[in-house]
N, C-alpha and C positions, 0 to 999 in steps of 0.2 A: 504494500500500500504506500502509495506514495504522499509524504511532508511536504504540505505548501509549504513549508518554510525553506526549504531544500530547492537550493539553485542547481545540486548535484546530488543525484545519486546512483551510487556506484552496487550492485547486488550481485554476492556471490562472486566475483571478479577469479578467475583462475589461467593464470600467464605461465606457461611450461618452456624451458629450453634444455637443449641435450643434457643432460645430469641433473637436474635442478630445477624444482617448480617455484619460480622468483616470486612468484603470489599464488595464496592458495584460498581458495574462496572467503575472499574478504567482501562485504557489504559497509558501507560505509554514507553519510549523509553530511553534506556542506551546504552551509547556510549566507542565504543570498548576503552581501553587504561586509562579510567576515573576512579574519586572516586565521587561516585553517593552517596549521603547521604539521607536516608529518617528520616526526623523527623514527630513528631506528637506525640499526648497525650498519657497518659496510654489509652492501649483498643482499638487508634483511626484505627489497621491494619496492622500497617506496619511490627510487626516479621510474623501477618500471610499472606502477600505476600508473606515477603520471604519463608516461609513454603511450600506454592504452588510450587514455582521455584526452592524447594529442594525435594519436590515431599513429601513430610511427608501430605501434605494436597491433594485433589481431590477438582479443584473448580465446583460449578455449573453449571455456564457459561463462556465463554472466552475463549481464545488461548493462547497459548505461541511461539514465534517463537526465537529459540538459530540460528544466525550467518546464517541470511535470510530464515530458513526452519521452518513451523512449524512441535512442538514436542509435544509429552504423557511425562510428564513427573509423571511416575506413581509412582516411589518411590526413595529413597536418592540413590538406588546404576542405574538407568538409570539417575539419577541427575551425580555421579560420572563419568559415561561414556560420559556422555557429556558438559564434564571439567568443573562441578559446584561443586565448597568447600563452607563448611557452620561452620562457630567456633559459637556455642548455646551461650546462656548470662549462663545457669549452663552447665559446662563442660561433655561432653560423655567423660571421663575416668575408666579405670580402676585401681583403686586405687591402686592394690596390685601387678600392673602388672611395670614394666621397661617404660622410657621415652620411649625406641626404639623399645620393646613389641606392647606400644599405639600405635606408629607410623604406624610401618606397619600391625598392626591388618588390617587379613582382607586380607589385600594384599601384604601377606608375598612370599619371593619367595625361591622354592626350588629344592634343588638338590636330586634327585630321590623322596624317599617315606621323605626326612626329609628337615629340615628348614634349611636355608642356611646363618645364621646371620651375615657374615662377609660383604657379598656383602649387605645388606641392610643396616649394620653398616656403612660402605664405603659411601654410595648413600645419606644416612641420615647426615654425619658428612660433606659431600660435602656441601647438601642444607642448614645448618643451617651455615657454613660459610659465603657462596654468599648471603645468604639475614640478613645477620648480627644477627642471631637466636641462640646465644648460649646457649646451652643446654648439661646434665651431661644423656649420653645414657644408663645407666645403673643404675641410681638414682631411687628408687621407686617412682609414683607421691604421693604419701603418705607423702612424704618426701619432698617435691621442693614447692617452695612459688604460688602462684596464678599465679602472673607472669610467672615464667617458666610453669606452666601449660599451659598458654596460647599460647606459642610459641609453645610447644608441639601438640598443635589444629593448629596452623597454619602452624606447618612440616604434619602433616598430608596428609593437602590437599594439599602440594605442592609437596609430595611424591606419590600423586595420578593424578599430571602432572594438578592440577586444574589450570584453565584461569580465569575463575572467582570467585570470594571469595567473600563469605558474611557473614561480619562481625553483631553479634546482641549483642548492648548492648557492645563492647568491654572494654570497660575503668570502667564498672561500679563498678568492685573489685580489682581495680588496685590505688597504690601509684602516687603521682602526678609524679615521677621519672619514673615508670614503661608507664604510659599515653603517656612521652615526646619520650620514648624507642618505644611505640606502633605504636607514631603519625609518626617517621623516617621508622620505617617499611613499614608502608602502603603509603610513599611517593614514594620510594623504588622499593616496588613489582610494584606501577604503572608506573613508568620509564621501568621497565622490561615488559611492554605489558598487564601486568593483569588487570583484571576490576574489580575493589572494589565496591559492597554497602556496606555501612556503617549507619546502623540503629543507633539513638544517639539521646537523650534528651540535651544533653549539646551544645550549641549554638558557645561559643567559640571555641572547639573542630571544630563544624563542617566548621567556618570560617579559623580555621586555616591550615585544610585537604582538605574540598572538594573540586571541582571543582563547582558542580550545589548541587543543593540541593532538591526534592521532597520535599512537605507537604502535610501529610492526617489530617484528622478531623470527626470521627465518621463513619470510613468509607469509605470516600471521598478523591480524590484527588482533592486539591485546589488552586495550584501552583504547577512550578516547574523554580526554580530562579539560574542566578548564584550565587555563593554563597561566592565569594568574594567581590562584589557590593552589593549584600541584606545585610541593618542592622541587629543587633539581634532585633531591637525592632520589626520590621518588618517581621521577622520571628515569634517572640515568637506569636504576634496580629495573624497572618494567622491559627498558630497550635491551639491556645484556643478561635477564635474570639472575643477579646477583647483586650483590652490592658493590659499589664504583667508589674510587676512593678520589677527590677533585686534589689532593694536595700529596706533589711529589716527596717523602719518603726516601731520607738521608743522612748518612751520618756526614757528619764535617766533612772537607777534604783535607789530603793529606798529600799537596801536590810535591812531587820531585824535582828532577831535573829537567831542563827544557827538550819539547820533544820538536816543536816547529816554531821557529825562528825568521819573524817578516821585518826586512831591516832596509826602512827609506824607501816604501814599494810608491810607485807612480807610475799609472795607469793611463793611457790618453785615448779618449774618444777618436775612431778615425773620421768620422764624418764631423763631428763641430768641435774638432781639435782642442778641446777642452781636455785638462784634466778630471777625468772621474774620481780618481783615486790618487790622494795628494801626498807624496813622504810619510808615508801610516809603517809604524813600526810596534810590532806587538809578540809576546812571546807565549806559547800553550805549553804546560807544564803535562808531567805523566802525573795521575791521579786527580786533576781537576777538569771543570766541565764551561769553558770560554763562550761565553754568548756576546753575539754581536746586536745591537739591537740600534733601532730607526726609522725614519721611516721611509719608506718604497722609494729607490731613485735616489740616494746619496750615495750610492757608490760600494753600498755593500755585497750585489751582485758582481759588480765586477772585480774584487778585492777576493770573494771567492774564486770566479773565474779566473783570476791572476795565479791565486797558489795551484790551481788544480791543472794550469795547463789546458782551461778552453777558451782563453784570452792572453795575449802578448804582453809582456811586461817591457815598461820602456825603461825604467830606472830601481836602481835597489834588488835585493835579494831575497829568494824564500831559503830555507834551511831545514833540513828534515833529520835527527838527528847528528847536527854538525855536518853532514853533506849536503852541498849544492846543490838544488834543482831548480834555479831560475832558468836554465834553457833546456832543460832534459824536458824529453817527450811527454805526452798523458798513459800511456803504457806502463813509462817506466816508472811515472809519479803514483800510475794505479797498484804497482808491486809493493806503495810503502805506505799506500793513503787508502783508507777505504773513504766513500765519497756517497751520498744522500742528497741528489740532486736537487735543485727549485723548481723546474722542472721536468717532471718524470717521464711525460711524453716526448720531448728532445732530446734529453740527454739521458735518462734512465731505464727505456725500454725500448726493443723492437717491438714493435705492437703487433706487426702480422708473422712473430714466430710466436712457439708454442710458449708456456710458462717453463717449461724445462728447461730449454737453450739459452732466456733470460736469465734464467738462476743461474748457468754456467758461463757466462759472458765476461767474468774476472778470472775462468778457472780453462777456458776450454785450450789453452795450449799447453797446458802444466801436465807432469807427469799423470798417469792412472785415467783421464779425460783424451789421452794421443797413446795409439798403442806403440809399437817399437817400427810399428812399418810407416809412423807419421798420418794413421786415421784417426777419427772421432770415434770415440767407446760411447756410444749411445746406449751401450746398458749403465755403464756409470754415470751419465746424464741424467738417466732418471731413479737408479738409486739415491742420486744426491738431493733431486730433485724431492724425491717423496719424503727424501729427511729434513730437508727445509721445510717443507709444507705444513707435516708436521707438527715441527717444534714451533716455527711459527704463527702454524694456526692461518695460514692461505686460503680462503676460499672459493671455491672456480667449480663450475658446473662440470667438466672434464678432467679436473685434476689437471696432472702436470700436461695435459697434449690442450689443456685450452688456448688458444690466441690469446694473448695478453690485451690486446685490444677491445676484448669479448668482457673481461672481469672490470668489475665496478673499480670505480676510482680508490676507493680504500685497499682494496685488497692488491691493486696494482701497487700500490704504495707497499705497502706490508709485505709486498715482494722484494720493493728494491730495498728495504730493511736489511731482511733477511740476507740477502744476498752479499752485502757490504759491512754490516754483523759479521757474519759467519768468517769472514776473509781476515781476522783477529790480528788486524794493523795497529801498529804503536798509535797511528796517527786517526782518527774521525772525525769526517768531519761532515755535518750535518744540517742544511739548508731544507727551513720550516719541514721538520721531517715529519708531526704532525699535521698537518694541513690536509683537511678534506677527511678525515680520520674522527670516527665518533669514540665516544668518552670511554670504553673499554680498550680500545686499541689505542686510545695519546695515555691512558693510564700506563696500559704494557710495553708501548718504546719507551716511555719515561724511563721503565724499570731498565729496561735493557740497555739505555744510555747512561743510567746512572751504574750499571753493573757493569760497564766496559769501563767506568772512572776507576769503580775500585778493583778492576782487573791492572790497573796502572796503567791504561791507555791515556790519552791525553785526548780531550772530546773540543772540539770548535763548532759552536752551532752559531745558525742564524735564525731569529724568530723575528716576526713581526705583532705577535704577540704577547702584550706587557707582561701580563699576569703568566707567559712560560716562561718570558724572560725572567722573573724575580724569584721562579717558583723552581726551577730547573739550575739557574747558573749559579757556578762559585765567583764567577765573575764576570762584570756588565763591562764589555766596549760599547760606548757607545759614537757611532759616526752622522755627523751633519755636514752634507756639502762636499764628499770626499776625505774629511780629516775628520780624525778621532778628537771629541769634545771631553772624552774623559773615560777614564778608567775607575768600575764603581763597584763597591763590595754591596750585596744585596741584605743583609744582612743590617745595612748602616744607613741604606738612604728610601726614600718614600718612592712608589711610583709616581709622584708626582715633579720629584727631583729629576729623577730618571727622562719624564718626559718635558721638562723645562730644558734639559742636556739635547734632546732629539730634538726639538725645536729649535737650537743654535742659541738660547736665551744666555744660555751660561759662559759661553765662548765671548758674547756683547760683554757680560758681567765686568769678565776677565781684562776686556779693554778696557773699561772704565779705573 
C-alpha cells in the first residue's frame, strides 16, 4: 500500500551480481521534501540502490513507485524524465569541455539546426545564483578545483528540472571548507521542495544534515532512524554489528632514529612555474606516526609526489635511511617505501585486472611470484592473494579473479592497504588512507597504522581530516602555500590552533 507521504518507494528491491547479492529485498519509503541519508559498510548496497533508482542497474525483483505510481525505470535518461538527478562519488565530466558545455550536455537547446548558448548561459547563471552554486561558465573543468566540479554535477540536474537528487559519497574529495559549503546546499535545495538521498560513511555529516537516516549491512536493511535523536554510536553498532570504537587507541611513541630525511625539497609547477613546494625540510623517525595536514592545494600532494618519485624534484634531497633517493627510480623507491596513494584509481590500481594481480603489483618480479624459467606462478598469485583477503577482510563478489574496477570504492581501498601493509617497509607512507572508508574499516587501518608504528616502522601520512589529524599523529606538519607553518605536538595544541597554522594566520603572526 502505498504512503502519500512517500515521494519514493522502493518494495522488496533485490540487485544480484556474480558472487554477491548487493541488495537483498529491501523495501524502503522516502519522504517528499526530506534529506534521507543511507549509511552502511563498504559493499553493504547502498550506491547500488541508488543505481536501480537511476536506472544504471535492472533489479531482479521489486518495484519502484516515483510520486504514488509504479515505474520501469530502465535507464538514467527515463531516471531524468522522471525528475531523478544523481552526482556519482567519481564525476561524469568532460574534462576538456566548458562548466556550461557539462551542464547542458545533452540537453542543450537550440535555435534552428545550431546551439543557442546565450539562453542556456542565462538559465545556468540564474540556477547557480538561487541555490548559492557559484561557478566560472566558461572555465575548462580541467581547470576548477573538485569542488567546483561538484556544483557543476549538481547545476546539472537542476538544469534538468531534477526533484530528487542523489547524492553518492558527496564530501568524500572535498576540503573541510568545501563539506561546510556542501552541507548549506543541501539544506537549501531541501527548503526548496527537493528530496535529497545522501549516501555517506561519515556519521557526523549525516547528524548534522539528515532528517532520518536508513542503514544497510550486507545487503540488508536494518533500520531506519531519525537521525537527529540516533547516536553515532548507535549508528556506527547497526552498520558493522558491533560496537565501533571513534577514538584511535595508543600508547605514547617511542620514536628512534630517523628513517626519511627531506632536506631543502623544492618543487616547481611546470605549467605556472611556481613553486608548489618551497625549501620544506622535515624528518620521520622509526616508531612515530608524521601527519601532514592543510588544506587541499598547498603543496602537500606534491611534496608526497616529490619523495615517492611521481613528480620531479628541482632542488634538495629525500633520504631513506641515510641513502639517497632524490633521482633513483619509483621501483627502486617502491623496494624501501610502501606507499597509500591519494588516488587509488591513478596510481593505486589497475582497475580492468583481476584483485589478485593488484595484490601482486609490489611482488610480481621477486622470487616465488617468477619461476627459474623467468614466468608468472599464478598459483602463488592467488595463494597470496586469498591470504590478503583474508586477513584483510577484502570484499569482492569473485574473490580474488574480481576486476578491481567491479569492487566498491572501500574495499578497492582496503586493497591497496593491504597490499602496501603487507610489503613491511621501514618507510609508510600514507595519503588520506581512510577516505571513502566507513567507521569499521578507518577504525581497523587506524589499528594497522598505529601497529606498523610500534613495529618500529616510521608512518608519514596525509589527512585532510582535522579530527585524524589530532586523533592519529604523534606529530602535526602543518603546510600553507608550499612551506611548512609549523611543527605541532597534538597532544599540546587545540584544533583550533592547528587550523589558524593551515590558514597561514600564524606565519602573519610570526611577521608581526
Amino acid at each position: 500500500m502505498t504512503n502519500s507521504e512517500n515521494i519514493i518507494e522502493f518494495r522488496h528491491i533485490t540487485k544480484k551480481f556474480p558472487g554477491i547479492i548487493a541488495c537483498n529485498d529491501i523495501s524502503l519509503g522516502i519522504r517528499k521534501g526530506e534529506i534521507h541519508a543511507l549509511l552502511g559498510e563498504n559493499g553493504a548496497g547502498k550506491s547500488t540502490l541508488m543505481s536501480v533508482l537511476f536506472g544504471m542497474y535492472t533489479p531482479e525483483e521489486g518495484t519502484i513507485s516515483i510520486r504514488g505510481k509504479e515505474v520501469k525505470v530502465t535507464n538514467p535518461r527515463v531516471a531524468t524524465e522522471l525528475g531523478i538527478g544523481m552526482v556519482h562519488q567519481h564525476f561524469k565530466l568532460v574534462q576538456n569541455y566548458t562548466v556550461l558545455q557539462n551542464i547542458i550536455l545533452g540537453e542543450e537547446t537550440v535555435k534552428g539546426p545550431f546551439l543557442d548558448m546565450d539562453i542556456a548561459r542565462k538559465e545556468v547563471v540564474e540556477l547557480s545564483q538561487k541555490y548559492g552554486l557559484a561557478i566560472e561558465p566558461d572555465e575548462l573543468i580541467s581547470n576548477i578545483t573538485v569542488g567546483q566540479q561538484q556544483r557543476c554535477e549538481i547545476l546539472k540536474m537542476l538544469y534538468r528540472k531534477a526533484e530528487i537528487l542523489i547524492f553518492d559519497e558527496p564530501t568524500a574529495v572535498l576540503t573541510p571548507q568545501e563539506i561546510d559549503e556542501l552541507m548549506g546546499i543541501m539544506k537549501g535545495l531541501a527548503k526548496e521542495g527537493h528530496t535529497i538521498l545522501f549516501i555517506s560513511h561519515k556519521l557526523d555529516e549525516i547528524k548534522l544534515v539528515a532528517d532520518r537516516v536508513s542503514i544497510l549491512r550486507r545487503g540488508k536493511l536494518v533500520a531506519t532512524l531519525d537521525a537527529v535523536s540516533t547516536t553515532k554510536e548507535k549508528m556506527g553498532e547497526l552498520m558493522v554489528g558491533k560496537e565501533v570504537s571513534f577514538h584511535v587507541e595508543k600508547e605514547p611513541a617511542q620514536p628512534k632514529e630517523d628513517v626519511l630525511k627531506v632536506e631543502n625539497l623544492t618543487i616547481i609547477n611546470n605549467e605556472t612555474k611556481k613553486k608548489v613546494v618551497n625549501d620544506v625540510s622535515f624528518s620521520v623517525r622509526k616508531g612515530e606516526i608524521v601527519v601532514i595536514a592543510g588544506i587541499d592545494g598547498n603543496g602537500q600532494s606534491e611534496l608526497i609526489y616529490g619523495i615517492t618519485g611521481l613528480m620531479p624534484i628541482n632542488e634538495g634531497k629525500v633520504l631513506v635511511n641515510g641513502e639517497d633517493y632524490t633521482k633513483k627510480s619509483v621501483r627502486e623507491r617502491n623496494m624501501i617505501l610502501s606507499h597509500i596513494p591519494e588516488d587509488r584509481h591513478k596510481y593505486g590500481l589497475i582497475l580492468d585486472y583481476p584483485l589478485s594481480y593488484n595484490l601482486a603489483l609490489k611482488n610480481y618480479f621477486k622470487k616465488g611470484f617468477v619461476n627459474k624459467s623467468g614466468f608468472l606462478n599464478f598459483n602463488k598469485f592467488n595463494e597470496y592473494a586469498d591470504e590478503l583477503i583474508n586477513k584483510f577482510d577484502i570484499r569482492s563478489g569473485q574473490g580474488r579473479t574480481t576486476m578491481a574496477r567491479s569492487m566498491s570504492g572501500g574495499n578497492q581501498q582496503k586493497a591497496i592497504v593491504a597490499r602496501e601493509i603487507d610489503q613491511d617497509s621501514d618507510l609508510l607512507i600514507a595519503v588520506q588512507p581512510t577516505r571513502g572508508l566507513d567507521v569499521g574499516a578507518i577504525e581497523y587501518i587506524h589499528k594497522q597504522i598505529v601497529t606498523q608504528r610500534d613495529k618500529d616502522k616510521a608512518v608519514l601520512m596525509m589527512s585532510f581530516e582535522l579530527d585524524e589529524v589530532m586523533d592519529v599523529a604523534d606529530r602535526i606538519i602543518v603546510m600553507f602555500e608550499g612551506e611548512i607553518m609549523g611543527t605541532l605536538d597534538p597532544k599540546k595544541v587545540t584544533v583550533e590552533e592547528v587550523g589558524l597554522y593551515m590558514a597561514g594566520v600564524k606565519r602573519e603572526e610570526k611577521k608581526v
